[in-house]
C-alpha positions as CSV (number, residue, x, y, z in Angstrom):
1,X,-17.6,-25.5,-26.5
2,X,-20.0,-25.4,-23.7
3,X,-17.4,-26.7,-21.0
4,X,-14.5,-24.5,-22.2
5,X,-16.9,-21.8,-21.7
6,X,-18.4,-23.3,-18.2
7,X,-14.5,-24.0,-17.4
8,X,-12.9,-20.3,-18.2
9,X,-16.0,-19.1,-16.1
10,X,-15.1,-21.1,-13.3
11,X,-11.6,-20.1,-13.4
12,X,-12.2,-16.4,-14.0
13,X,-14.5,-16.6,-10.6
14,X,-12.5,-18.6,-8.5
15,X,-9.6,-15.8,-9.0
16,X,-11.5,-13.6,-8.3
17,X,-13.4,-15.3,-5.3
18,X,-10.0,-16.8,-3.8
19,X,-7.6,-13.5,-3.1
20,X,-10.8,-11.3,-1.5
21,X,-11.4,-14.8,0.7
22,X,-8.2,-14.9,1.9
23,X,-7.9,-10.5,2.4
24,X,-11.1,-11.2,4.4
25,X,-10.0,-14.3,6.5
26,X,-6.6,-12.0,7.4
27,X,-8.7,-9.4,8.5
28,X,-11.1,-11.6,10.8
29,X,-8.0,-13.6,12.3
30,X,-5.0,-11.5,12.4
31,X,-6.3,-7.1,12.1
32,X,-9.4,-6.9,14.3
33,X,-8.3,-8.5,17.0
34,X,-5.3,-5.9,17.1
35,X,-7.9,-3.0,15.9
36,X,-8.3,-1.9,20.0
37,X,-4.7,-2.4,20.2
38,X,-3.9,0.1,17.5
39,X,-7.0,2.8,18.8
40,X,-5.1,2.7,22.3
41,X,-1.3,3.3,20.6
42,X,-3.1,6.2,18.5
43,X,-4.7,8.1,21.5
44,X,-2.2,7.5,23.8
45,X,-0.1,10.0,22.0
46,X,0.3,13.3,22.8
47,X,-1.2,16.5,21.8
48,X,1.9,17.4,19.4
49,X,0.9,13.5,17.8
50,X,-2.4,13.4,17.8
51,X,-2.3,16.8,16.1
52,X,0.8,17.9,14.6
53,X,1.5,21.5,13.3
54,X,1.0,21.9,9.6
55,X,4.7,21.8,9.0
56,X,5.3,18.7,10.7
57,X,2.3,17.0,8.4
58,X,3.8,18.1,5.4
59,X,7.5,16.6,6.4
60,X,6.1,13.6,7.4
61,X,3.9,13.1,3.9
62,X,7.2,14.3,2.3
63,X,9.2,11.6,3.9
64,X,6.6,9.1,3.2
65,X,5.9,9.2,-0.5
66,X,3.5,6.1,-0.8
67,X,1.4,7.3,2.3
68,X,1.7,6.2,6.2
69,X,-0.1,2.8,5.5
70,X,3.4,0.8,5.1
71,X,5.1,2.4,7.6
72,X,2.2,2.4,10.1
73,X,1.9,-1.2,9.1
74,X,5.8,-1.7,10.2
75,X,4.6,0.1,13.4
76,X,1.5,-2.0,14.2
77,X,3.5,-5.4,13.5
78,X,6.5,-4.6,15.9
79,X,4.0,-3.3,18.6
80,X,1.7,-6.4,18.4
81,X,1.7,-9.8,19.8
82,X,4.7,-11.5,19.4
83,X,4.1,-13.5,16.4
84,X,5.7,-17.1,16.2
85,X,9.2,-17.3,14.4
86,X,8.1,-16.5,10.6
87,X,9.9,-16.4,7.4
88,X,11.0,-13.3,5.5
89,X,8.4,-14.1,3.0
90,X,5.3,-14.7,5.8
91,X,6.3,-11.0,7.2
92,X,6.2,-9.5,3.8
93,X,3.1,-11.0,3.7
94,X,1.6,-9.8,6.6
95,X,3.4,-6.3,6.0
96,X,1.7,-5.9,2.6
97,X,-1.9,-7.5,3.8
98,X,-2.1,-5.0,7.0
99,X,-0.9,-1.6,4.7
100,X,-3.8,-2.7,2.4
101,X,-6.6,-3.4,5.0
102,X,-5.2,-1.1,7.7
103,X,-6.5,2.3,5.9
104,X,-10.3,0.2,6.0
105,X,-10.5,0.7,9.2
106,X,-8.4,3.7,10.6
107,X,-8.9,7.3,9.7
108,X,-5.9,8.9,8.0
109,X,-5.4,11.3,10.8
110,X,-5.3,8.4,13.3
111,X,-2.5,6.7,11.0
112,X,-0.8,10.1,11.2
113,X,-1.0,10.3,14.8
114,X,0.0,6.5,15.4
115,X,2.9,7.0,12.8
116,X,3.9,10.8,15.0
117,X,3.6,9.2,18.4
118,X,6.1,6.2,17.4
119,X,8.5,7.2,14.7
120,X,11.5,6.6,16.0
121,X,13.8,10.5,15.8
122,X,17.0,9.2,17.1
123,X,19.0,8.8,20.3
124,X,17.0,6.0,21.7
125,X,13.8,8.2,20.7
126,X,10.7,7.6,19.9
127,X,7.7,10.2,18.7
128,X,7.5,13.6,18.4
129,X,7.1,14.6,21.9
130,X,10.9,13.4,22.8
């Protein structure tokens, strides 16, 4: 009785243990190093971006119902470091991992103005100052 209890504590911990070691190691290795990467890309918007008219806030949380952090996410990945050739799965993975630990360490209105500076708004376009 003693083991099967020892044994389903075990378990219980190393579930719990396992995921939030693996969140944290992604975050060391792949998002801070791209953390001054993504500051730059938010203040190197322009003023409409960086502070869009109440309007142009509510479209954009309209459009996005499940918040900026997977679409920023989208943004961050295609403006980073070219990763090596990865599967479908692997940039799922790393699509899913960033929009979880990406609103850790940005601001929403800095997600805003990254998402307003380079949403792409047709012919060859990209952000709201085009």
């Amino acid at each position: 009785m003693k083991l099967w209890r020892r044994l389903c504590i075990s378990l219980a911990v190393a579930l719990l243990v396992l995921p939030l070691s693996v969140l944290a190691a992604f975050d060391l290795l792949w998002l801070q190093p791209r953390l001054e990467q993504i500051q730059t890309l938010a203040q190197s918007a322009g003023p409409e971006a960086l502070n869009p008219p109440p309007l142009i806030e509510q479209m954009v949380r309209a459009s996005e119902p499940n918040g900026l952090k997977w679409s920023v996410s989208r943004i961050v990945i295609a403006q980073s470091k070219p990763e090596p050739k990865l599967s479908t799965l692997q940039r799922h993975a790393i699509g899913a991992t960033t929009a979880l630990l990406l609103p850790l360490h940005a601001p929403e209105q800095e997600l805003l103005a990254l998402y307003c500076a380079r949403i792409y708004v047709g012919d060859q376009s990209y952000g709201l100052e085009a």
